[in-house]
PDB file of N, H, CA, C and O in Angstrom:
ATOM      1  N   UNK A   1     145.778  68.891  34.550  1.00  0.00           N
ATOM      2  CA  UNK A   1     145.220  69.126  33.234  1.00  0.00           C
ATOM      3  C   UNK A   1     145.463  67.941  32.308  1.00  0.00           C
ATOM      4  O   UNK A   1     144.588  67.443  31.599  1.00  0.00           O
ATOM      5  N   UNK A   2     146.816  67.505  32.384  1.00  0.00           N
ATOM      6  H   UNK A   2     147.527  67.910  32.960  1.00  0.00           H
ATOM      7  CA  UNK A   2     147.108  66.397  31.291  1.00  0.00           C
ATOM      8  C   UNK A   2     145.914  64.953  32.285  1.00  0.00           C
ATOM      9  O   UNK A   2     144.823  64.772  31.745  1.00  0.00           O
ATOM     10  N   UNK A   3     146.119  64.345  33.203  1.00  0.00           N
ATOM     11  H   UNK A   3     147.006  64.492  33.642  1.00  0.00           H
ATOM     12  CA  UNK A   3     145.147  63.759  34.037  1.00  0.00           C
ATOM     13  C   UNK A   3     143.706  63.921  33.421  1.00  0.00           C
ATOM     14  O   UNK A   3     143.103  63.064  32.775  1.00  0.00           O
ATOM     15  N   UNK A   4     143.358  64.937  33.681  1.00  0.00           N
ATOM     16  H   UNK A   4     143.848  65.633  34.205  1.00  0.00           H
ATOM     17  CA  UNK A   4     141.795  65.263  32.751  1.00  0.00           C
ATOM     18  C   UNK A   4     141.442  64.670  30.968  1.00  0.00           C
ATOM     19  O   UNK A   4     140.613  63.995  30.359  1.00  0.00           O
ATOM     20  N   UNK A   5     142.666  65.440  30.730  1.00  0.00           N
ATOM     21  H   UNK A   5     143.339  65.989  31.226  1.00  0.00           H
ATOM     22  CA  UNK A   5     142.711  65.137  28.707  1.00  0.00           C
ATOM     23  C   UNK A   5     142.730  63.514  28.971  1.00  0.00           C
ATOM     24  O   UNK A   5     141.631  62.996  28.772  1.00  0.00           O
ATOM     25  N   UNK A   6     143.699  62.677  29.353  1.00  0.00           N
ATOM     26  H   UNK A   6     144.592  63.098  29.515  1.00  0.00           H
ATOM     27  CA  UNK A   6     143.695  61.588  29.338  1.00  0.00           C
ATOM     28  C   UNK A   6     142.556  60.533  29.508  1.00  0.00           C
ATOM     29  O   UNK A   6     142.362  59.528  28.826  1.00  0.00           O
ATOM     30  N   UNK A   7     141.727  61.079  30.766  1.00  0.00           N
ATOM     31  H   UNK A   7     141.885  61.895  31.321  1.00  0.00           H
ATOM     32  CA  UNK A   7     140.769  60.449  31.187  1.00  0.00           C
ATOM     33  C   UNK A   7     139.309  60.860  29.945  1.00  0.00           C
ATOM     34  O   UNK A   7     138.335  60.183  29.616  1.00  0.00           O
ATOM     35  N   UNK A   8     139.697  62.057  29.588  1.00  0.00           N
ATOM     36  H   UNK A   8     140.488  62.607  29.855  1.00  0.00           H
ATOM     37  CA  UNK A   8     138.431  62.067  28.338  1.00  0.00           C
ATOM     38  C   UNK A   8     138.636  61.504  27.435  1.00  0.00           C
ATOM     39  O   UNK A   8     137.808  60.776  26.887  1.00  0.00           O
ATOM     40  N   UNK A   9     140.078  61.743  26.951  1.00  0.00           N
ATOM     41  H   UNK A   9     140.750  62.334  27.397  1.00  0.00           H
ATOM     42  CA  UNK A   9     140.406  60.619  25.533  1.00  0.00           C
ATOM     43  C   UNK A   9     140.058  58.962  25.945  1.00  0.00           C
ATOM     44  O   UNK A   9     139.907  58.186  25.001  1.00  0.00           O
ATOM     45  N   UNK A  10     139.977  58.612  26.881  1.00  0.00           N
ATOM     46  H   UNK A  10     140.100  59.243  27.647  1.00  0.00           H
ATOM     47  CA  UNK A  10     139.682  57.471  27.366  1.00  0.00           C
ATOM     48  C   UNK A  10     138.357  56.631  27.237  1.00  0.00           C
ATOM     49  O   UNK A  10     138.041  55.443  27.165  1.00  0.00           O
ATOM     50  N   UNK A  11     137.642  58.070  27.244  1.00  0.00           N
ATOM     51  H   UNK A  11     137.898  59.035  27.302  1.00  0.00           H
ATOM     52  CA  UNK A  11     136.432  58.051  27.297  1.00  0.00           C
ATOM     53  C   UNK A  11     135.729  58.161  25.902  1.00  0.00           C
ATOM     54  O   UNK A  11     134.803  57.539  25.380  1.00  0.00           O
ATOM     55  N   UNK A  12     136.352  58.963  25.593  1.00  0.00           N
ATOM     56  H   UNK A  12     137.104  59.468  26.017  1.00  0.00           H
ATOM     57  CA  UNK A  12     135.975  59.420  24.122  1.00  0.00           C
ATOM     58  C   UNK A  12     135.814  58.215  23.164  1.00  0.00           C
ATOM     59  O   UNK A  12     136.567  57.278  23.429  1.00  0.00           O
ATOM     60  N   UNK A  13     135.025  58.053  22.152  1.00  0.00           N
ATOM     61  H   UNK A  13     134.414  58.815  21.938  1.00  0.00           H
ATOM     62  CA  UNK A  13     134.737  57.171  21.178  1.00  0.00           C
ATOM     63  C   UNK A  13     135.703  57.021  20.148  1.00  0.00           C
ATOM     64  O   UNK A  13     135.970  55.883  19.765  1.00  0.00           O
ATOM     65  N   UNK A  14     136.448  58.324  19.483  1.00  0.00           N
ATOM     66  H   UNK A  14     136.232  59.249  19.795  1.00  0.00           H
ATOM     67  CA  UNK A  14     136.810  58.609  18.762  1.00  0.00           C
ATOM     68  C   UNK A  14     138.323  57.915  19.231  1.00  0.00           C
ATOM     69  O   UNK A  14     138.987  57.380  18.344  1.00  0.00           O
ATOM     70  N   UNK A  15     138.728  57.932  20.317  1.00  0.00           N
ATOM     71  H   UNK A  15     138.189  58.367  21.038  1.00  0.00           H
ATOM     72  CA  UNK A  15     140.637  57.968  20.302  1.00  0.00           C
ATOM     73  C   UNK A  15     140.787  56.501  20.710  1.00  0.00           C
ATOM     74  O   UNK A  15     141.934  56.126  20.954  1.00  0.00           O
ATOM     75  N   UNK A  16     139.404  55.284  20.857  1.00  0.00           N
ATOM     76  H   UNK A  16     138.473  55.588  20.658  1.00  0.00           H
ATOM     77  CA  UNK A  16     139.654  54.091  21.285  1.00  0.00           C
ATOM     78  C   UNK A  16     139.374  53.347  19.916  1.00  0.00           C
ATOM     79  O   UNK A  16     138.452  52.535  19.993  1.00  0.00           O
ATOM     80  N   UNK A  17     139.798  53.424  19.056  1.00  0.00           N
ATOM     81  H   UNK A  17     140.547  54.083  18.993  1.00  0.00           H
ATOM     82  CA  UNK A  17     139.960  52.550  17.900  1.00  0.00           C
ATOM     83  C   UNK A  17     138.972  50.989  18.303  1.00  0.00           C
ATOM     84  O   UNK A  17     137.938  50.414  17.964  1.00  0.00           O
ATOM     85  N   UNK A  18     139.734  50.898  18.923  1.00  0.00           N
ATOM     86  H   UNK A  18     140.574  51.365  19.198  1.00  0.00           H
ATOM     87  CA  UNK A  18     138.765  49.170  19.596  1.00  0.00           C
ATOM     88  C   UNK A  18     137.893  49.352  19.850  1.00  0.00           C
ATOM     89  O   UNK A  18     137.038  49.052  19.017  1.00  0.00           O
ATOM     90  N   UNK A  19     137.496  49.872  20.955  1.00  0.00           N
ATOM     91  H   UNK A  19     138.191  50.116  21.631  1.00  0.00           H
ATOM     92  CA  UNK A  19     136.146  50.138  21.031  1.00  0.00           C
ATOM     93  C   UNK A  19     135.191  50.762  20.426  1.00  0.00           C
ATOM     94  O   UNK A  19     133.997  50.733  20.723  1.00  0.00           O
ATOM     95  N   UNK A  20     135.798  51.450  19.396  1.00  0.00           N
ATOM     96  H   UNK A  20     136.768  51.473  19.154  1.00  0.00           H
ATOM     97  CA  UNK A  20     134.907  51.938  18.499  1.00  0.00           C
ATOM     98  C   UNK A  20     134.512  50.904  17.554  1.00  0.00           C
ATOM     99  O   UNK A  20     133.312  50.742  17.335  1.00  0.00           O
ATOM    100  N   UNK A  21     135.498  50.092  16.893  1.00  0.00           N
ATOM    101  H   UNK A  21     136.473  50.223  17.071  1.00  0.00           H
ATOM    102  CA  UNK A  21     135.442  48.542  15.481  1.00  0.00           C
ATOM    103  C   UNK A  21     134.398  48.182  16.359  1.00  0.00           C
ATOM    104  O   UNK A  21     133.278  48.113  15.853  1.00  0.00           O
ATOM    105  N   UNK A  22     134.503  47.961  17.440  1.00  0.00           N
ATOM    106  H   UNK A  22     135.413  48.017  17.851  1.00  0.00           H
ATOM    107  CA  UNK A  22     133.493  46.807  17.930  1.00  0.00           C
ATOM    108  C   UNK A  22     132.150  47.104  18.193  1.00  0.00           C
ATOM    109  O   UNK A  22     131.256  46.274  18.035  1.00  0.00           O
ATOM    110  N   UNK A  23     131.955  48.315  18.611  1.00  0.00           N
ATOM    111  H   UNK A  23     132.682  48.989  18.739  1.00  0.00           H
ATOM    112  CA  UNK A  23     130.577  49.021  18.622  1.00  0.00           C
ATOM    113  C   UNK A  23     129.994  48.776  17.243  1.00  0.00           C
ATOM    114  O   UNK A  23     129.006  48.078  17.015  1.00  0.00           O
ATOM    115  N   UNK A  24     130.898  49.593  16.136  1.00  0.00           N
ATOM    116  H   UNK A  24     131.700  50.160  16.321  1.00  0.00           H
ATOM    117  CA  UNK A  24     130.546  49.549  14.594  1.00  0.00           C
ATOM    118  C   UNK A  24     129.975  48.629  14.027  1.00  0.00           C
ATOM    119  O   UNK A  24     128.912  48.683  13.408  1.00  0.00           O
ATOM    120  N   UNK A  25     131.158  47.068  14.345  1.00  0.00           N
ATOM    121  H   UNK A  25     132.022  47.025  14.848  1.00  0.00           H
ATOM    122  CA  UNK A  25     130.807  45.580  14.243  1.00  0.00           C
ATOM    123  C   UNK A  25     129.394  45.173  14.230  1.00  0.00           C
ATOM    124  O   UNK A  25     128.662  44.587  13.431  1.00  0.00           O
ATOM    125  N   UNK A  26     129.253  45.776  15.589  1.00  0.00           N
ATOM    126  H   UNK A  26     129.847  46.251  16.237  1.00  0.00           H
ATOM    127  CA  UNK A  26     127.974  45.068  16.633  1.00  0.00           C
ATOM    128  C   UNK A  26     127.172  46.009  15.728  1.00  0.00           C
ATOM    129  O   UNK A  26     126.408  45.256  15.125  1.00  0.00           O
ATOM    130  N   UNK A  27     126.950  47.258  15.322  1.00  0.00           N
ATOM    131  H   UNK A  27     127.571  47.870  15.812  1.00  0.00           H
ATOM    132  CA  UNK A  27     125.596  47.668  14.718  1.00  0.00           C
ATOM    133  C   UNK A  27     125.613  47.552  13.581  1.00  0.00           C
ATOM    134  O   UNK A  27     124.505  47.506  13.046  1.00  0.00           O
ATOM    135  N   UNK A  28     126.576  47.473  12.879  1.00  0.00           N
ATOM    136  H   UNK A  28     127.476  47.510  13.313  1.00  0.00           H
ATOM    137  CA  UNK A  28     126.727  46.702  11.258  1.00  0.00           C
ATOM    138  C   UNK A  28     126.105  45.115  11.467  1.00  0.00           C
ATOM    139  O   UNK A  28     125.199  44.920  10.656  1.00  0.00           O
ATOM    140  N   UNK A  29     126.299  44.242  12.124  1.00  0.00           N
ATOM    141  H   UNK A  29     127.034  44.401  12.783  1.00  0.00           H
ATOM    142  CA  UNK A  29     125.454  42.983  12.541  1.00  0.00           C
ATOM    143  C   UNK A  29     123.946  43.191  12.523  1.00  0.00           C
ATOM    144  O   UNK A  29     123.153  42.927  11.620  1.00  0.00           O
ATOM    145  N   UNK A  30     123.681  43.838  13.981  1.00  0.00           N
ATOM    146  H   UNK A  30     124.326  44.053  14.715  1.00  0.00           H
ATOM    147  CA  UNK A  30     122.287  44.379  13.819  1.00  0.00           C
ATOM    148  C   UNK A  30     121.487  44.683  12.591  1.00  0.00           C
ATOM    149  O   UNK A  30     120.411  44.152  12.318  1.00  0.00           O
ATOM    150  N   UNK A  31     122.083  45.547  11.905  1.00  0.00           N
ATOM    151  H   UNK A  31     122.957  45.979  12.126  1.00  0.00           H
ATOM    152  CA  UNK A  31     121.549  46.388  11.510  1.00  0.00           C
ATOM    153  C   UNK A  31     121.037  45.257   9.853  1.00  0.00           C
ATOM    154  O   UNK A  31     120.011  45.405   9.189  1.00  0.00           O
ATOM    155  N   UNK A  32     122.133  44.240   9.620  1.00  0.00           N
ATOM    156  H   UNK A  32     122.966  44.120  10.160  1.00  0.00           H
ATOM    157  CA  UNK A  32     121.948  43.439   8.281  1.00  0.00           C
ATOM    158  C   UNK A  32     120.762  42.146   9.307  1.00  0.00           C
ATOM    159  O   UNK A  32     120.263  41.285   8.583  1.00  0.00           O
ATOM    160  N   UNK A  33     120.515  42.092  10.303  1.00  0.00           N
ATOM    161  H   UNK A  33     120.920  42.792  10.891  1.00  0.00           H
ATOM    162  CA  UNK A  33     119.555  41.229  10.826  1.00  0.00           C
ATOM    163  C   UNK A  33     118.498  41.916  10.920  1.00  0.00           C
ATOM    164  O   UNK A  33     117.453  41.300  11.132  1.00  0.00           O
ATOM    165  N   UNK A  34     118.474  42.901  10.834  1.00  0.00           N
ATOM    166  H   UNK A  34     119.323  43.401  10.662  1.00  0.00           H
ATOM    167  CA  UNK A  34     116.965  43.498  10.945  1.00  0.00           C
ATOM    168  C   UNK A  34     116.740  43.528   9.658  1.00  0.00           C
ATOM    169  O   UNK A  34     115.752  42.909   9.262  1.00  0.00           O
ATOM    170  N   UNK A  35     117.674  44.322   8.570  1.00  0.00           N
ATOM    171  H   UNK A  35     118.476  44.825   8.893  1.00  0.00           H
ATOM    172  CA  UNK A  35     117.112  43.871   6.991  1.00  0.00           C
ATOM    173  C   UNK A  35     116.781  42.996   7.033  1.00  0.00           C
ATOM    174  O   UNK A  35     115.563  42.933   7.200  1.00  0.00           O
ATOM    175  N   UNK A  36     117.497  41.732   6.929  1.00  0.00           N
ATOM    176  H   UNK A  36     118.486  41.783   6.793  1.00  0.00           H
ATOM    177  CA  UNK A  36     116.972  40.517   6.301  1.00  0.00           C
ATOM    178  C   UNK A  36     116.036  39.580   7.073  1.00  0.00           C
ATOM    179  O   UNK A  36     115.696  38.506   6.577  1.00  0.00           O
ATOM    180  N   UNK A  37     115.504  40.082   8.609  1.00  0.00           N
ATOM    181  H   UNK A  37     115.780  40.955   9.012  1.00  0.00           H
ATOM    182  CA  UNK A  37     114.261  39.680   9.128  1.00  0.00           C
ATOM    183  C   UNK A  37     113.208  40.410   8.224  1.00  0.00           C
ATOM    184  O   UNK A  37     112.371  39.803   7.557  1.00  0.00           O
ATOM    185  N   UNK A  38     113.323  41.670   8.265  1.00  0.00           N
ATOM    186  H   UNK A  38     114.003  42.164   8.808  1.00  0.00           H
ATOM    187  CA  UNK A  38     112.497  42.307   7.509  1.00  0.00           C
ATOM    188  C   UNK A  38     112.145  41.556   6.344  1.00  0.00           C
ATOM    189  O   UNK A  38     111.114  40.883   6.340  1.00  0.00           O
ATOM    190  N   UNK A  39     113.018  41.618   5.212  1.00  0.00           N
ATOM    191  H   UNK A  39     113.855  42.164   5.215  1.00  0.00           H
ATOM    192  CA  UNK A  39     113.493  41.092   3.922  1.00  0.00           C
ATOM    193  C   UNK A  39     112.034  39.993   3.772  1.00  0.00           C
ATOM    194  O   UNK A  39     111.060  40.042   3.020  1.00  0.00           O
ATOM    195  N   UNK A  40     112.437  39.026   4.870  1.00  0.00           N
ATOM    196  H   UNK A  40     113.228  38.986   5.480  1.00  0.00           H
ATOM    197  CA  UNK A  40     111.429  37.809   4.633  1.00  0.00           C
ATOM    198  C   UNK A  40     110.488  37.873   5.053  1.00  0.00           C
ATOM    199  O   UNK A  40     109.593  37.201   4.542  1.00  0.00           O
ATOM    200  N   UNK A  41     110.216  38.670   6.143  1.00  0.00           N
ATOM    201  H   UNK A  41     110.944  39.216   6.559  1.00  0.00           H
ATOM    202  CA  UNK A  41     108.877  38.587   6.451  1.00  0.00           C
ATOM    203  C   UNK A  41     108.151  39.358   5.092  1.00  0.00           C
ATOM    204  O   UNK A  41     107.024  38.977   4.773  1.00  0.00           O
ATOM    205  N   UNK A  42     108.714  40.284   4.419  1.00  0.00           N
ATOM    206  H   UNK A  42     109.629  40.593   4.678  1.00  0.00           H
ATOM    207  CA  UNK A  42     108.083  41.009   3.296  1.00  0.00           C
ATOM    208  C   UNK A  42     108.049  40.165   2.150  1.00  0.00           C
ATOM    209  O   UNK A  42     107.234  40.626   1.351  1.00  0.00           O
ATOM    210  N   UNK A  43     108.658  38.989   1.677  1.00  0.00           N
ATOM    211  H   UNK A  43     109.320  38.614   2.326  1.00  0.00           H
ATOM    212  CA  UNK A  43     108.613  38.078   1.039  1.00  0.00           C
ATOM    213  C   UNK A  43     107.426  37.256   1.406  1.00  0.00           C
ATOM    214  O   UNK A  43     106.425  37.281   0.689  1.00  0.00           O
ATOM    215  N   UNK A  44     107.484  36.520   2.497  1.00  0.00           N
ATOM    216  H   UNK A  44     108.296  36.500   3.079  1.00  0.00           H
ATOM    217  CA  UNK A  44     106.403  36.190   3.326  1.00  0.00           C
ATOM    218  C   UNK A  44     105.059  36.230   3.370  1.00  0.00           C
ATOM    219  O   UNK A  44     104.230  35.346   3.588  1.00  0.00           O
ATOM    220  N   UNK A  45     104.942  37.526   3.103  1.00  0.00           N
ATOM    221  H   UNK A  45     105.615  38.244   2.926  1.00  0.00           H
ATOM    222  CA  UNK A  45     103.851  38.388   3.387  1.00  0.00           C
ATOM    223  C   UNK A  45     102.882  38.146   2.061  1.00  0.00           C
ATOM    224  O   UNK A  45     101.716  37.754   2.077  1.00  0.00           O
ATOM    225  N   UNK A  46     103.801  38.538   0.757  1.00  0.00           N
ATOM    226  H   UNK A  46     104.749  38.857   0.744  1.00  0.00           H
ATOM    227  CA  UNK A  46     103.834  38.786  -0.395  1.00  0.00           C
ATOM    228  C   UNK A  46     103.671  37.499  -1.036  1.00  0.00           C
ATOM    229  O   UNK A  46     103.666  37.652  -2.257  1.00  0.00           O
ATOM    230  N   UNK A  47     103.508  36.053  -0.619  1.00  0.00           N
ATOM    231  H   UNK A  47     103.512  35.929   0.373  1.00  0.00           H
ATOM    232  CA  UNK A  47     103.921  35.064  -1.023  1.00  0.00           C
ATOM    233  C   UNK A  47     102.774  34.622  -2.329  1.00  0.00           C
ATOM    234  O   UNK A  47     101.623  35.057  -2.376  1.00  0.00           O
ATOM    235  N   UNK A  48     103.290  33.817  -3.187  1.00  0.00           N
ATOM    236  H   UNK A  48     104.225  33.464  -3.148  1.00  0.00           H
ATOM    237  CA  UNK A  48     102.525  33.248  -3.797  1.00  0.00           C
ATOM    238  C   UNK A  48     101.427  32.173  -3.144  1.00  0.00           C
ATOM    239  O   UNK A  48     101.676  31.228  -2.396  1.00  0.00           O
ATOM    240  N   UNK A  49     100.132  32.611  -3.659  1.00  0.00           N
ATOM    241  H   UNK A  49      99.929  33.378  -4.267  1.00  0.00           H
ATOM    242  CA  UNK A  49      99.143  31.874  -2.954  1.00  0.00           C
ATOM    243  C   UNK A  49      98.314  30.787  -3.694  1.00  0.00           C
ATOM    244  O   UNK A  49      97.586  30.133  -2.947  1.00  0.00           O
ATOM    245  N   UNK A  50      98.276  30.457  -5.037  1.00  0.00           N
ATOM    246  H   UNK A  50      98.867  30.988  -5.644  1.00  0.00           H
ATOM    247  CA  UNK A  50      98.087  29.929  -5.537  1.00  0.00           C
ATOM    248  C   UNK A  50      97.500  30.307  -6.895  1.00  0.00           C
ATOM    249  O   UNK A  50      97.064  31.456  -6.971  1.00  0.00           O
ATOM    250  N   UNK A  51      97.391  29.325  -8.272  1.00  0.00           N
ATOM    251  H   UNK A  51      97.745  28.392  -8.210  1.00  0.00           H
ATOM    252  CA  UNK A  51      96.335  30.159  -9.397  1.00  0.00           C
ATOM    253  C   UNK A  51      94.948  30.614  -8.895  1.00  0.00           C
ATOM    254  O   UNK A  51      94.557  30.303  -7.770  1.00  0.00           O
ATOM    255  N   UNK A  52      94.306  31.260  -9.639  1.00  0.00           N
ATOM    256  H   UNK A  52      94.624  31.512 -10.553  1.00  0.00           H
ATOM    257  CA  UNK A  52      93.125  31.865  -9.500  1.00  0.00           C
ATOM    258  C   UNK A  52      92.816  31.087 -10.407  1.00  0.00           C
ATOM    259  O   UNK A  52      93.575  30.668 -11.280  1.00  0.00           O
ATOM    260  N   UNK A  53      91.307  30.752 -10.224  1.00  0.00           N
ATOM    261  H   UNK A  53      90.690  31.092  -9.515  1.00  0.00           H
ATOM    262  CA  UNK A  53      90.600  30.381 -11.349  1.00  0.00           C
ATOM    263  C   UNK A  53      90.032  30.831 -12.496  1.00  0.00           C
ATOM    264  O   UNK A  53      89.261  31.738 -12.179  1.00  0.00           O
ATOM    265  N   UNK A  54      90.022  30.646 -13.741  1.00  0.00           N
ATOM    266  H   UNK A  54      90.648  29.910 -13.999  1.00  0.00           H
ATOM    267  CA  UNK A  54      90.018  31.442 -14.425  1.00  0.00           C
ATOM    268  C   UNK A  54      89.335  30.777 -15.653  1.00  0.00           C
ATOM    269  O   UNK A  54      89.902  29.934 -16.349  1.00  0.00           O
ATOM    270  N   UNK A  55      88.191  31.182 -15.842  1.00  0.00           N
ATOM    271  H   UNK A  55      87.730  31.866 -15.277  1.00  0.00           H
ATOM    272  CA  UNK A  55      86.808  30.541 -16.845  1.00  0.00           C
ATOM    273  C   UNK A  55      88.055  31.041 -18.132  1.00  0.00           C
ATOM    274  O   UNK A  55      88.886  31.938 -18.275  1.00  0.00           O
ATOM    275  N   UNK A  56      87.617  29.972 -18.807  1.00  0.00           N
ATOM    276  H   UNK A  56      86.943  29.243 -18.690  1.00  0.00           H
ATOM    277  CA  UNK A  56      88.388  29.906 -19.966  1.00  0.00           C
ATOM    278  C   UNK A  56      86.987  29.340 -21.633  1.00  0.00           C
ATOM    279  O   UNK A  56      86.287  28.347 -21.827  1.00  0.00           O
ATOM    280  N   UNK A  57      87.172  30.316 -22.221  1.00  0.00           N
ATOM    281  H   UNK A  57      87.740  31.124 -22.063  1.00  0.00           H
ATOM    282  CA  UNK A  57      86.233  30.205 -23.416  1.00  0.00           C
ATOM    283  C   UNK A  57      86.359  28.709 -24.087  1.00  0.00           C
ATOM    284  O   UNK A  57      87.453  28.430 -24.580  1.00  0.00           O
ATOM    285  N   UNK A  58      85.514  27.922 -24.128  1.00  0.00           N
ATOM    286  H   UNK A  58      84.626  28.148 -23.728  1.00  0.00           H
ATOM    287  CA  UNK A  58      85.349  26.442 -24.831  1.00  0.00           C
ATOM    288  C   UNK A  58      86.343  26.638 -26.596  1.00  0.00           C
ATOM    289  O   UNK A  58      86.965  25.754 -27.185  1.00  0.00           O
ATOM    290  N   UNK A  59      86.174  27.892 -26.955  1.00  0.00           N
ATOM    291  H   UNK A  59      85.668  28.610 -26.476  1.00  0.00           H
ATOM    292  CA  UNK A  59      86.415  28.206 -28.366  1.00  0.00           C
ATOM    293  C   UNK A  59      87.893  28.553 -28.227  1.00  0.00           C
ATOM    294  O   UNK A  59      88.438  28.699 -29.321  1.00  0.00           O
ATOM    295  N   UNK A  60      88.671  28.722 -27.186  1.00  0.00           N
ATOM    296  H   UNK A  60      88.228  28.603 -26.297  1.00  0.00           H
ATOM    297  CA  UNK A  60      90.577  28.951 -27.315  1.00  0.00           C
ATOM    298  C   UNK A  60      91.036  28.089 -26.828  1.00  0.00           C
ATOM    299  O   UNK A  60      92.228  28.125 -26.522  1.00  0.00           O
ATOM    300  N   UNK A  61      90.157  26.856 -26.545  1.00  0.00           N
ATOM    301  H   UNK A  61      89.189  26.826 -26.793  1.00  0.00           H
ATOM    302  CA  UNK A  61      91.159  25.693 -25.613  1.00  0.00           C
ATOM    303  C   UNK A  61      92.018  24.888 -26.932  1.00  0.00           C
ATOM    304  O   UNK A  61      92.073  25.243 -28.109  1.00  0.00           O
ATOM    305  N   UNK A  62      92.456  24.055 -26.475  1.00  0.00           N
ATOM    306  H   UNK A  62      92.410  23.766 -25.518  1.00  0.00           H
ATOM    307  CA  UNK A  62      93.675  23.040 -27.111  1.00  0.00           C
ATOM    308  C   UNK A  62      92.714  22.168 -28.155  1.00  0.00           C
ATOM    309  O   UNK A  62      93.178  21.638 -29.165  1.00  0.00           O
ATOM    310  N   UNK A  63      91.525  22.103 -27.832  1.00  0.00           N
ATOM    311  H   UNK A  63      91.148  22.533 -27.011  1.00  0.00           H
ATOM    312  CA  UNK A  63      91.123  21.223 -28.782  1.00  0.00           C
ATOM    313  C   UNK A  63      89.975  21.849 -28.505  1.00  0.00           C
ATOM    314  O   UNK A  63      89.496  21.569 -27.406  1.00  0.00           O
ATOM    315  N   UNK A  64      89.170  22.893 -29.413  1.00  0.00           N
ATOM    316  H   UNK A  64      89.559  23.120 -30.306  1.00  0.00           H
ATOM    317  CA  UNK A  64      88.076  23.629 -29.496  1.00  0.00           C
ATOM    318  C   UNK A  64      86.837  23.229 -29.499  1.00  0.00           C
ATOM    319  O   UNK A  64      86.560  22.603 -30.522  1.00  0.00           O
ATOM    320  N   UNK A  65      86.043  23.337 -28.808  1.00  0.00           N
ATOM    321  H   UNK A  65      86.268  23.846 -27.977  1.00  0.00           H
ATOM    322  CA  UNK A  65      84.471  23.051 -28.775  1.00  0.00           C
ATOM    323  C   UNK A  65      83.459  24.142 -29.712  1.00  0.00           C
ATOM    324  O   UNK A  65      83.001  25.113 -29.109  1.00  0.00           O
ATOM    325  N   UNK A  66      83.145  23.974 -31.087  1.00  0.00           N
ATOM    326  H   UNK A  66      83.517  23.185 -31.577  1.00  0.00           H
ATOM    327  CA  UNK A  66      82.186  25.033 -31.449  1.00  0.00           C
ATOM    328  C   UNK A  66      81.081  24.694 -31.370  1.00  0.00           C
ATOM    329  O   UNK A  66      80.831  23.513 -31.127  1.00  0.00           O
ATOM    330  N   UNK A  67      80.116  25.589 -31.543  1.00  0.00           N
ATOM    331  H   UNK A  67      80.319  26.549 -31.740  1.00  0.00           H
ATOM    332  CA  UNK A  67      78.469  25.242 -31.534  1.00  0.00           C
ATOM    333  C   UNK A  67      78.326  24.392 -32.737  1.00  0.00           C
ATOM    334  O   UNK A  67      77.222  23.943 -33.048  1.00  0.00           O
TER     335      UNK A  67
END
């Protein structure tokens, strides 16, 4: 019986401290690389593309044209 408990605690996630940090580690890593792949490609995506053109009245420019 004690043979059995041992070999499950062994097994178990919970009673290996180490092996648990390091699992955690490893998907806490993952998990901030997939944000911030994400992150940029959505930046990326979103990017500034340039001004638009934009007809502008002869009568509000810097130095006004009237009839």
């Amino acid at each position: 019986m004690a043979n059995e408990l041992e070999q499950h605690k062994a097994k178990d996630f919970t009673y290996s401290w180490v092996n648990s940090s390091r699992f955690l580690f490893y998907l806490q890593v993952t998990c901030l690389s997939a944000f911030l792949l994400g992150a940029c490609y959505k930046l990326y995506h979103a990017r500034y593309k340039g001004a638009p053109e934009v007809a502008v009245p002869e009568s509000t420019q810097y130095t006004p044209k009237y009839k």
